[in-house]
C-alpha positions in Angstrom: 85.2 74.7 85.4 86.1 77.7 83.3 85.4 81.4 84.7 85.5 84.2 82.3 87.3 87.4 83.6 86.1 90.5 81.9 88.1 93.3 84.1 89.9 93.8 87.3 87.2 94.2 89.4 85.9 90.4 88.8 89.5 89.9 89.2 90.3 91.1 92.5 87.1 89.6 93.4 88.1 86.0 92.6 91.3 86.5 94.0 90.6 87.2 96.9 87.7 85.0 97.3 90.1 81.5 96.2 92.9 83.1 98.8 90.5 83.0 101.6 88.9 79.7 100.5 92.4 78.1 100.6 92.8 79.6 104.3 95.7 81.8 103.1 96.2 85.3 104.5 97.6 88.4 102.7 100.8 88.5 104.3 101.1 84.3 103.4 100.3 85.1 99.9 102.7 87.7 99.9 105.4 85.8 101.1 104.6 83.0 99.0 105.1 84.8 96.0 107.7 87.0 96.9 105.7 90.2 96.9 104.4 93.1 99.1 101.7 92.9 101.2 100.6 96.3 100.7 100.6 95.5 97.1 98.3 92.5 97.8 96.2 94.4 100.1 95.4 97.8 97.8 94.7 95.7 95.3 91.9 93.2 97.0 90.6 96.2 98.6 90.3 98.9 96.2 88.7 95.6 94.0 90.4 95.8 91.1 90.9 99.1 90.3 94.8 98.9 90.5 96.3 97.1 87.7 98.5 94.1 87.9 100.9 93.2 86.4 100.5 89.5 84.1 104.1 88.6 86.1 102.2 89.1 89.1 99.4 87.5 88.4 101.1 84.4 87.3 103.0 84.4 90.8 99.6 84.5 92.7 97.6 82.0 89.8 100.1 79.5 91.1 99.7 79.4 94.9 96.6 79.6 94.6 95.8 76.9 91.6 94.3 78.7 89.1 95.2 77.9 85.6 95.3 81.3 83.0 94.0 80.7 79.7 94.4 83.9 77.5 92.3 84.8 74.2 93.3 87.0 71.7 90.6 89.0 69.9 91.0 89.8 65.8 
């Protein structure tokens, strides 16, 4: 199944909605990927409207299986 991710808020949204399906805390995910917690945290919680960085986000995309798929508009 595809999802289409227009912004940060549906971002932070399915984030942290797939971390809590998988049973993983914020301070797990954190470690996992070698990050802050507070980082992890401020961004679920103010949903989305923090940036992230695309470094970060493929960190987190791989604990907790999503695939990216980027599209470049002309």
């Amino acid at each position: 199944m595809i999802t289409v991710i227009e912004n940060t808020n549906q971002l932070a949204t399915a984030l942290a909605k797939r971390r809590k399906e998988l049973g993983i805390s914020q301070a797990e995910l954190a470690s996992l990927c070698d990050l802050s917690v507070n980082g992890i945290s401020k961004f679920e919680s103010n949903a989305g409207e923090r940036e992230i960085k695309l470094s970060t986000l493929l960190k987190i995309s791989q604990f907790l299986g999503f695939k990216l798929l980027l599209e470049f508009e002309e």
